[in-house]
DRENNUMAR-67671 format. One record per atom (N, C-alpha, C): residue number from 0; residue in one letter; atom name; x, y, z. Coordinates in nm, 4 decimals, always signed. Layout:
{n NUM res A atom CA x X y Y z Z}
...
This chain:
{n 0 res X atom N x +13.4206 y +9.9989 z +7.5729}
{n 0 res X atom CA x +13.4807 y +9.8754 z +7.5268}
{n 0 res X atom C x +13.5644 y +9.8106 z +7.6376}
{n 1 res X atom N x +13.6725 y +9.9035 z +7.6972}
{n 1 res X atom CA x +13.7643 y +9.8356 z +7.8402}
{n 1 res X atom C x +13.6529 y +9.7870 z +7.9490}
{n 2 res X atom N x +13.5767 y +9.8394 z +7.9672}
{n 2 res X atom CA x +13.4640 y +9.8091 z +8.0929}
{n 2 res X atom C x +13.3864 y +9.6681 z +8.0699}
{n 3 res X atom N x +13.3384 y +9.6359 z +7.9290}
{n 3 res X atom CA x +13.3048 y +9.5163 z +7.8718}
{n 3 res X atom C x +13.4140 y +9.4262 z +7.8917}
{n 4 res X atom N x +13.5283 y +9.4570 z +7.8100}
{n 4 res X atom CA x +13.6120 y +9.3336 z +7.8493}
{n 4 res X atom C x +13.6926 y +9.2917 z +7.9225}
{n 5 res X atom N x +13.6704 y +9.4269 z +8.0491}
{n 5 res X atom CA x +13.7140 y +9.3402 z +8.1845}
{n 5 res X atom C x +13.6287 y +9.2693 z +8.2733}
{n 6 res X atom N x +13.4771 y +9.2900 z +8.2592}
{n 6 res X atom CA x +13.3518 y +9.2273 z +8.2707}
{n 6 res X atom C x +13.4171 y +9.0669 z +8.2752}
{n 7 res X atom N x +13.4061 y +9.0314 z +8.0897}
{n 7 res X atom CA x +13.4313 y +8.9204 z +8.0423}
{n 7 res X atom C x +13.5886 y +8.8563 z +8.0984}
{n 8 res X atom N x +13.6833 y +8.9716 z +8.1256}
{n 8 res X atom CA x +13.7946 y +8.8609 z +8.2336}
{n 8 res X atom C x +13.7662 y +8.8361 z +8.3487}
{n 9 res X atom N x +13.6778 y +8.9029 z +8.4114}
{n 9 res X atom CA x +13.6588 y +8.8438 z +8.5361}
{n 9 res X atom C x +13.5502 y +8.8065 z +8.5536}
{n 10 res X atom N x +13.4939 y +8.7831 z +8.4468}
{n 10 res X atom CA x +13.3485 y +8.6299 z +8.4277}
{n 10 res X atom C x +13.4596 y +8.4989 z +8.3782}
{n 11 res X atom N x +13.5613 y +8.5210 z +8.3436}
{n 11 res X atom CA x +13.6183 y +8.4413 z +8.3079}
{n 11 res X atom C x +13.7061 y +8.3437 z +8.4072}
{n 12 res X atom N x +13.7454 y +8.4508 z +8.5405}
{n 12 res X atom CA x +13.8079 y +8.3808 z +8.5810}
{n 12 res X atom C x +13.7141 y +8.3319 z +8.6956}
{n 13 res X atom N x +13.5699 y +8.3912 z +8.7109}
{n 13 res X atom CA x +13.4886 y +8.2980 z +8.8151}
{n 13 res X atom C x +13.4640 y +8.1819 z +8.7581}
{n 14 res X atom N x +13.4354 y +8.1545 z +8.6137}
{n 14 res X atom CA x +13.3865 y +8.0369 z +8.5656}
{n 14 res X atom C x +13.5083 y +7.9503 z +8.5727}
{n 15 res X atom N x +13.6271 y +7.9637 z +8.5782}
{n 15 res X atom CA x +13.7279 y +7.8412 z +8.5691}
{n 15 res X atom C x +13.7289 y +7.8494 z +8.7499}
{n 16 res X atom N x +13.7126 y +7.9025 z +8.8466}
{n 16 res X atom CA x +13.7078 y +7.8759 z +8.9647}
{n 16 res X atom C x +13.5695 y +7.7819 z +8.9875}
{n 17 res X atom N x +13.4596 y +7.8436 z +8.9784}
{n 17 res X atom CA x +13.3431 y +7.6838 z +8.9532}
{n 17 res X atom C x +13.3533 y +7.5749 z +8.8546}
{n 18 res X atom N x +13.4404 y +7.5972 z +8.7278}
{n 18 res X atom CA x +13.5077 y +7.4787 z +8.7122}
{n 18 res X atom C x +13.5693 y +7.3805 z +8.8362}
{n 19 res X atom N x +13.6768 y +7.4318 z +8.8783}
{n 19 res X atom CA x +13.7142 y +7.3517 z +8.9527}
{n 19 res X atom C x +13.6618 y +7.3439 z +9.0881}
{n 20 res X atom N x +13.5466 y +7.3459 z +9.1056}
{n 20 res X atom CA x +13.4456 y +7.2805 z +9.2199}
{n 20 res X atom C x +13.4144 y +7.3819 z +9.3380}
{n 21 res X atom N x +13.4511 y +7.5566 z +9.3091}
{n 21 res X atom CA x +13.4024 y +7.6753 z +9.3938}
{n 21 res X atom C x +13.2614 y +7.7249 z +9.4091}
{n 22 res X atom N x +13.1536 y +7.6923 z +9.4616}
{n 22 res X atom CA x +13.0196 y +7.7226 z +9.3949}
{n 22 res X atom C x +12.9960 y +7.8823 z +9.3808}
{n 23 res X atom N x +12.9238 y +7.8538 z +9.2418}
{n 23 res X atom CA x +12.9172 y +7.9470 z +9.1879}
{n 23 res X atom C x +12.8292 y +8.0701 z +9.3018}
{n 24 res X atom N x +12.7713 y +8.0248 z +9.3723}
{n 24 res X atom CA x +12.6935 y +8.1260 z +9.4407}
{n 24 res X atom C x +12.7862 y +8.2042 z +9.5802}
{n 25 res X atom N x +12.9186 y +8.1739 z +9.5427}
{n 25 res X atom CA x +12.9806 y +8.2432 z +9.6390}
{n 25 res X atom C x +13.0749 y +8.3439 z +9.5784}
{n 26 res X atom N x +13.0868 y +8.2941 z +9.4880}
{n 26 res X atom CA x +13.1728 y +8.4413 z +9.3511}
{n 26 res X atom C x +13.0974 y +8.5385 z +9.2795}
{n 27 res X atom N x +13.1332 y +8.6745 z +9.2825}
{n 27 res X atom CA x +13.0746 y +8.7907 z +9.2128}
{n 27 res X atom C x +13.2001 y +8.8142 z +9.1015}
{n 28 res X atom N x +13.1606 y +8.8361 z +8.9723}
{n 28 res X atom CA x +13.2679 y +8.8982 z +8.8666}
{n 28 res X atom C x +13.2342 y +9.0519 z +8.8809}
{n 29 res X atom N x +13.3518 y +9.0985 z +8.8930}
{n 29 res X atom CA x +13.3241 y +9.2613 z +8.8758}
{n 29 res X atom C x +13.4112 y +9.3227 z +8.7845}
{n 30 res X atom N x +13.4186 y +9.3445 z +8.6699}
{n 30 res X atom CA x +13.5068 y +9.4064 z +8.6121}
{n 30 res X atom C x +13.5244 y +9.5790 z +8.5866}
{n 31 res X atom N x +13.6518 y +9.6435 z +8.6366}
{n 31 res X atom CA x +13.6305 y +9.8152 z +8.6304}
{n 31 res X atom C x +13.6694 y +9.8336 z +8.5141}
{n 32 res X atom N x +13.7357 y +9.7957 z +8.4356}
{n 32 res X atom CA x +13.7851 y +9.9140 z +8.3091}
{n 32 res X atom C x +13.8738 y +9.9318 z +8.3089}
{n 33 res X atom N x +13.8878 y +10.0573 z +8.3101}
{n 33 res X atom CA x +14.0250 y +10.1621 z +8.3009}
{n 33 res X atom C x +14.0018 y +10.2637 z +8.4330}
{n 34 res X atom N x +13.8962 y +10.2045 z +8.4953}
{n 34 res X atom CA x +13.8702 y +10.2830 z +8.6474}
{n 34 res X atom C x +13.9702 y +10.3210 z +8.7615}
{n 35 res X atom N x +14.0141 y +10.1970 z +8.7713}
{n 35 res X atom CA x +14.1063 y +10.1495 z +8.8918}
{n 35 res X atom C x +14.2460 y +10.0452 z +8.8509}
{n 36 res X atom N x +14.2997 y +10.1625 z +8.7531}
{n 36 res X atom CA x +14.4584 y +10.1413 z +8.7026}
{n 36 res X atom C x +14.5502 y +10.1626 z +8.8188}
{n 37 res X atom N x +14.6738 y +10.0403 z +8.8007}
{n 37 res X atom CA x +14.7345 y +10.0891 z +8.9002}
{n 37 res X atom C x +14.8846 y +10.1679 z +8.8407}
{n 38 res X atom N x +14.8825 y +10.1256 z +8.7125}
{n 38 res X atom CA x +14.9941 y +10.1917 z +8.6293}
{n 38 res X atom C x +14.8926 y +10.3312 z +8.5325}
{n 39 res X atom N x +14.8717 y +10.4568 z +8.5727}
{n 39 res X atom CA x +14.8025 y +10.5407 z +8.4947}
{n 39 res X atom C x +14.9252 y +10.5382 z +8.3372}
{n 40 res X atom N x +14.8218 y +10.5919 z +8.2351}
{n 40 res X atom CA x +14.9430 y +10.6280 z +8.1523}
{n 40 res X atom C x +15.0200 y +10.5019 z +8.0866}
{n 41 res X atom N x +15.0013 y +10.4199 z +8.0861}
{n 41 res X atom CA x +15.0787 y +10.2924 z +8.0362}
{n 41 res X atom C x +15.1359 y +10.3236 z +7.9425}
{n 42 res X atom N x +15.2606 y +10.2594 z +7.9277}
{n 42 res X atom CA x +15.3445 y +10.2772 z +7.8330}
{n 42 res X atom C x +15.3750 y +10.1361 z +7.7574}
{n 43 res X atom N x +15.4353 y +10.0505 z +7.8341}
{n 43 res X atom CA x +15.4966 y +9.9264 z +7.7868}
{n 43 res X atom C x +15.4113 y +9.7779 z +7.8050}
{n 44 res X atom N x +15.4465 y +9.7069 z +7.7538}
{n 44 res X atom CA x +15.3456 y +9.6004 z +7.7683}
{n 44 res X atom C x +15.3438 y +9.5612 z +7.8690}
{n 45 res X atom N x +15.4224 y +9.5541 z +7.9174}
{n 45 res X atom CA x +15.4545 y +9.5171 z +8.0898}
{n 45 res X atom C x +15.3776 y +9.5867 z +8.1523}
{n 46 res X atom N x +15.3451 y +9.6935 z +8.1790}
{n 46 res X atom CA x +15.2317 y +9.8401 z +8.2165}
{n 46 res X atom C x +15.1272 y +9.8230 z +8.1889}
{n 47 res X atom N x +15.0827 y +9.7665 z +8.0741}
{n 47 res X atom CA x +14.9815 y +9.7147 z +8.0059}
{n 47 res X atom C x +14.8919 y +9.6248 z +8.1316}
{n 48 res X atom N x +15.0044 y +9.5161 z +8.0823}
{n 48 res X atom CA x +14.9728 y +9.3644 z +8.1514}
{n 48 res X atom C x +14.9160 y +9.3711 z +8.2994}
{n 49 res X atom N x +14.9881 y +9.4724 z +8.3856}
{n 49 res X atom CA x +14.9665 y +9.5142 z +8.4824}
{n 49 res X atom C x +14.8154 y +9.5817 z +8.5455}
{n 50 res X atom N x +14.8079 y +9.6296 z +8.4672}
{n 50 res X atom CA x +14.6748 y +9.6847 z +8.4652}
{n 50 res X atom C x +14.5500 y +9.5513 z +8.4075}
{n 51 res X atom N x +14.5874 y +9.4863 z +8.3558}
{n 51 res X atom CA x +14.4642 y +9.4073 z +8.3239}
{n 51 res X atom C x +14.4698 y +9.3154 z +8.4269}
{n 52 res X atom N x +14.5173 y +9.3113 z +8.5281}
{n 52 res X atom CA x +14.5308 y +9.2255 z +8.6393}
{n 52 res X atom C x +14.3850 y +9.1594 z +8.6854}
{n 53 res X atom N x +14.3760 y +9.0439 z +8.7011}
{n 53 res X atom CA x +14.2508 y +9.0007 z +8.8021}
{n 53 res X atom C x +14.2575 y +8.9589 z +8.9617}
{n 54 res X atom N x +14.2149 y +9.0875 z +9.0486}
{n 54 res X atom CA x +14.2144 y +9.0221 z +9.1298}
{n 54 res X atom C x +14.0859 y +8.9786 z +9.2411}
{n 55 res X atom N x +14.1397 y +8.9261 z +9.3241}
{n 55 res X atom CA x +14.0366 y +8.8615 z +9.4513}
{n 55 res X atom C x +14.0372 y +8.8906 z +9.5750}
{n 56 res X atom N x +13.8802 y +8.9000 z +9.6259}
{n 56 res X atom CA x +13.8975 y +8.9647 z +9.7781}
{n 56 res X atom C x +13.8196 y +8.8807 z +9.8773}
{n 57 res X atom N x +13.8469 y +8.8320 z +9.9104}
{n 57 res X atom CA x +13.8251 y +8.7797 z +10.0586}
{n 57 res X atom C x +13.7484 y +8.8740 z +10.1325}
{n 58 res X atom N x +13.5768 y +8.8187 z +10.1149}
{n 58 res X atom CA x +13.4808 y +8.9044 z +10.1670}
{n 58 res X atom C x +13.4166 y +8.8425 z +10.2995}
{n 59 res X atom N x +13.4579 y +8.6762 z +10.3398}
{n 59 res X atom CA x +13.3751 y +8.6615 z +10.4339}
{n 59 res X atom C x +13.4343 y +8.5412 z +10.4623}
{n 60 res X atom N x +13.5369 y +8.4890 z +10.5918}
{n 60 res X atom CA x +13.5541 y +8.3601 z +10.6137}
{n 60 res X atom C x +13.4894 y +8.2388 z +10.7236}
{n 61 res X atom N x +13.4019 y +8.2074 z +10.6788}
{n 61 res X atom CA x +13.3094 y +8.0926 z +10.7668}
{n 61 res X atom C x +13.3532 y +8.0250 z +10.8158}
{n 62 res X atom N x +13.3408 y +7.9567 z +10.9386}
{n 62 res X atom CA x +13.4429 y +7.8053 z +11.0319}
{n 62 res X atom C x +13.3863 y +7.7235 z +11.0108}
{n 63 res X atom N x +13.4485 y +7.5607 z +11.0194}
{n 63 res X atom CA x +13.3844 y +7.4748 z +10.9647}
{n 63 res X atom C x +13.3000 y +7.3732 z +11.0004}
């Protein structure tokens, strides 16, 4: 179930980035789960929150 719906947050947040005019053929969504927590063990919502984090990596910068 966590692996699905971190899928869907980070399909979520490529689609509001090609919303606003990123083409889509340069973004991959990858969502882990509960793979690659950075708070193990969560306790508080704050811990929580933390862990559902989306982030982004800078795989390749082209000149213009």
């Amino acid at each position: 179930y966590n692996l699905n719906l971190s899928q869907r947050r980070a399909q979520s947040a490529v689609d509001y980035l090609v919303s606003q005019g990123i083409a889509a053929d340069r973004l991959v969504a990858k969502g882990y789960g509960e793979t690659q927590l950075l708070v193990p063990n969560a306790q508080t919502e704050e811990e929580h929150q933390t862990n559902r984090r989306t982030e982004f990596k800078v795989i390749e910068i082209k000149g213009n």
